[in-house]
N, C-alpha and C positions, 0 to 999 in steps of 0.2 A: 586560459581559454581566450580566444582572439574576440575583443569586442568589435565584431566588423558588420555595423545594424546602418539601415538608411529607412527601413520602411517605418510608415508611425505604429507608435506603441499605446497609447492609451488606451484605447479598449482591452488590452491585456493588461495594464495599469489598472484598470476600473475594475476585472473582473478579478484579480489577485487580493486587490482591495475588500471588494464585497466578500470573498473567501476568507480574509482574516480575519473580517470583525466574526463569520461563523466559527472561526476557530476556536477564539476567547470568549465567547457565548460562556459565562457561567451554566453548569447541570442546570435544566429546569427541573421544577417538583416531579413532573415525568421520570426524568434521567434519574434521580435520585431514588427515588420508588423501586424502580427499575433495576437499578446499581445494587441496593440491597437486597430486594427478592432474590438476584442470582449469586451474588456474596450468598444468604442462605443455603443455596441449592447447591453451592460449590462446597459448603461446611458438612455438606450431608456423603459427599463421597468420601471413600477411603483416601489414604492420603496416597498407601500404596498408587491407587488409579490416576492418583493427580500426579504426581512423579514419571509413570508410564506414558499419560498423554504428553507432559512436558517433552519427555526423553525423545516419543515419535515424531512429534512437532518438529524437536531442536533438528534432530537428523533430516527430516526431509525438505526443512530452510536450510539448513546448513551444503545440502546434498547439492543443490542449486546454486544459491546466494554465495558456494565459493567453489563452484567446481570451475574451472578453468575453461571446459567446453561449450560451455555456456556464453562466455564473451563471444558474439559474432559479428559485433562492428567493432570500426577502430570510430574512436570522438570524433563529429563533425567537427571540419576546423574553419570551416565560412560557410557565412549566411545571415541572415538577418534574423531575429526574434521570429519575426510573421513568417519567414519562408523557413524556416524550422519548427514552426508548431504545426503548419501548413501539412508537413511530413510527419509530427509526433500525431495529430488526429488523423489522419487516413493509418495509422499502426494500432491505432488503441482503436479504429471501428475494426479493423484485421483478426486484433485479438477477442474484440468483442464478440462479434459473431461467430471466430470460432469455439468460444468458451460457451455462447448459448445453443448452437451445435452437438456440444460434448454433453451439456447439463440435459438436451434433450433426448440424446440415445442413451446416458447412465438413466435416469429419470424412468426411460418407459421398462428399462431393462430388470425393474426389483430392485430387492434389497440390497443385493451383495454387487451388483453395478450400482448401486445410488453409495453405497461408501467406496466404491472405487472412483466414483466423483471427485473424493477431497482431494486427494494426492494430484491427480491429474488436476485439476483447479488452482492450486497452490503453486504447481510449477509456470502455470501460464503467465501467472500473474505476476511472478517474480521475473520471467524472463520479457514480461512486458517492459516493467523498470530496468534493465540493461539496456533495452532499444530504447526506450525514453532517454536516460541516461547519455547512451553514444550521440543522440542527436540531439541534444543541448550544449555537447562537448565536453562533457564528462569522460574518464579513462576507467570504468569499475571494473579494472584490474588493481587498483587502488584498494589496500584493506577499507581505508577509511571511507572511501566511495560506497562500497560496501555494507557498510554498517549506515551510510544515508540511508543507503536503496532501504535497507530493514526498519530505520524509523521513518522511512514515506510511509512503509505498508502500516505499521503499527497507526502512526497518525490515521489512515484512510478506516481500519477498522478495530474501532474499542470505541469504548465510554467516551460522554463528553468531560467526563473526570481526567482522563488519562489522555483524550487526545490534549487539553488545555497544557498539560506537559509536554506533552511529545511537541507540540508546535512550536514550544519557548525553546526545546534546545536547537530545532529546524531552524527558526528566525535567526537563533544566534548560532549560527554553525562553525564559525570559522574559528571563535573562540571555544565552543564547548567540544571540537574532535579531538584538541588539546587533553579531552580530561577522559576521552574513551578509553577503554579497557583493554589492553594490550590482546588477549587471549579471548578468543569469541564467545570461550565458553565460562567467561565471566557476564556476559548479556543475560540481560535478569529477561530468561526465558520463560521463566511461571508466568511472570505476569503478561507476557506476550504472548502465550499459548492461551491463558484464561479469557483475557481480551480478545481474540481472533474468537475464539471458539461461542462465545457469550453471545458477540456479534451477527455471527453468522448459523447460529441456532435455528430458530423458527423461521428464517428463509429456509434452509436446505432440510430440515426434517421433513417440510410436507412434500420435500421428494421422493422419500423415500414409500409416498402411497400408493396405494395403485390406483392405476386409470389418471390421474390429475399428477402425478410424478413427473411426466416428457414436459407437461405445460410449466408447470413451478421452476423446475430444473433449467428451461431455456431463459426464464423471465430472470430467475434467483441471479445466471452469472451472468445472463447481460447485464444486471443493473451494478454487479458487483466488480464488473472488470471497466465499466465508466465511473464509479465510484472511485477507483485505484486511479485509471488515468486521468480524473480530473485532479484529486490530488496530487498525484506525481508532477503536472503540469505548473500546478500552481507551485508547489515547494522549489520546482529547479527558477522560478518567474522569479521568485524570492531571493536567488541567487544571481540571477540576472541583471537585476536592478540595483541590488546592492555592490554591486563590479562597476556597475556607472554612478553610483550616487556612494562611497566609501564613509560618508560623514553619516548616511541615513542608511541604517539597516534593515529598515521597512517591517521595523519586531511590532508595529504598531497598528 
């Protein structure tokens, strides 16, 4: 990717910063309390069940995250850092509104539109990270590009158990896409089904109520599609700067 930047960067330096010491935040007693009530709750379903949700997950990430139809830009190839985030935040408010849009007419719609939310929610968010993606100069026509875009998401929603991983192998990416797994359907998918789904629980169930469902539903994926594109933002930053600084990887 052509590093061709003139405008200053520090405040995206500052703000990449403040986002990584969140990152490596040890679980608090919260997190941990938390981590194990739903491990509990997870030991209480059939396994059968946990298999099925893994399976629909994998398919409907998979459905997106490598359908070919889905890449609609080609990588920005010039611009600066600031006149490229410039364009990544006016696409993540685009996706955001339209996701708290959707969360408001499944929401007011009942039950059987409040689960037709996840699907439709899922694909936005994924197809956020390609547009993110193209406009930091990224090609995710790239398997391995690919498989980022799947550990931004992972990073952005699960534990603070799980994100404190996912960020080490982000931080050091250049060296750990070295050791990904040839075959997608080697991606340890339970655990990334269990984590999204833990996650995003008690937002999106109290959509499914009546009367208070359209309100939950708008608020749930606006806060959930700024949550993805701040993340996204920060992880491609972490890339950015490590193209200019190669001695510092900024794992720190």
């Amino acid at each position: 990717m052509p590093m061709n930047y003139t405008a200053p960067e520090q405040p995206a330096r500052d703000e990449l910063h403040a986002w990584q010491r969140r990152m490596q935040q040890p679980p608090s007693l919260l997190n941990r309390v938390a981590r194990r009530v739903q491990a509990r709750l997870n030991a209480l379903l059939p396994e059968k069940l946990h298999k099925a949700i893994t399976t629909a997950i994998k398919q409907m990430v998979r459905g997106v995250l490598f359908g070919s139809e889905y890449v609609t830009q080609k990588p920005r190839q010039q611009g600066t850092l600031a006149e490229r985030e410039e364009t990544v935040r006016r696409r993540i408010r685009a996706y955001r509104n339209t996701a708290a849009a959707e969360g408001a007419v499944t929401g007011a719609g009942g039950f059987l539109l409040g689960l037709a939310d996840f699907p439709l929610l899922l694909s936005l968010k994924l197809k956020l990270l390609f547009d993110v993606a193209a406009l930091y100069g990224y090609d995710a026509r790239d398997y391995s590009e690919r498989l980022y875009l799947l550990h931004i998401f992972q990073l952005a929603f699960s534990s603070q158990h799980t994100r404190n991983e996912t960020y080490q192998r982000l931080a050091t990416w250049e060296t750990y896409r070295h050791t990904l797994p040839p075959d997608v359907h080697d991606f340890d998918w339970r655990t990334f089904q269990q984590e999204y789904r833990d996650y995003i629980d008690l937002a999106k169930m109290a959509q499914l109520v009546p009367v208070i469902g359209a309100a939950v539903g708008a608020v749930a994926n606006y806060k959930l599609l700024e949550q993805l594109g701040d993340t996204a933002m920060n992880c491609y930053r972490l890339r950015w700067f490590a193209q200019q600084e190669p001695e510092n990887t900024l794992s720190s």
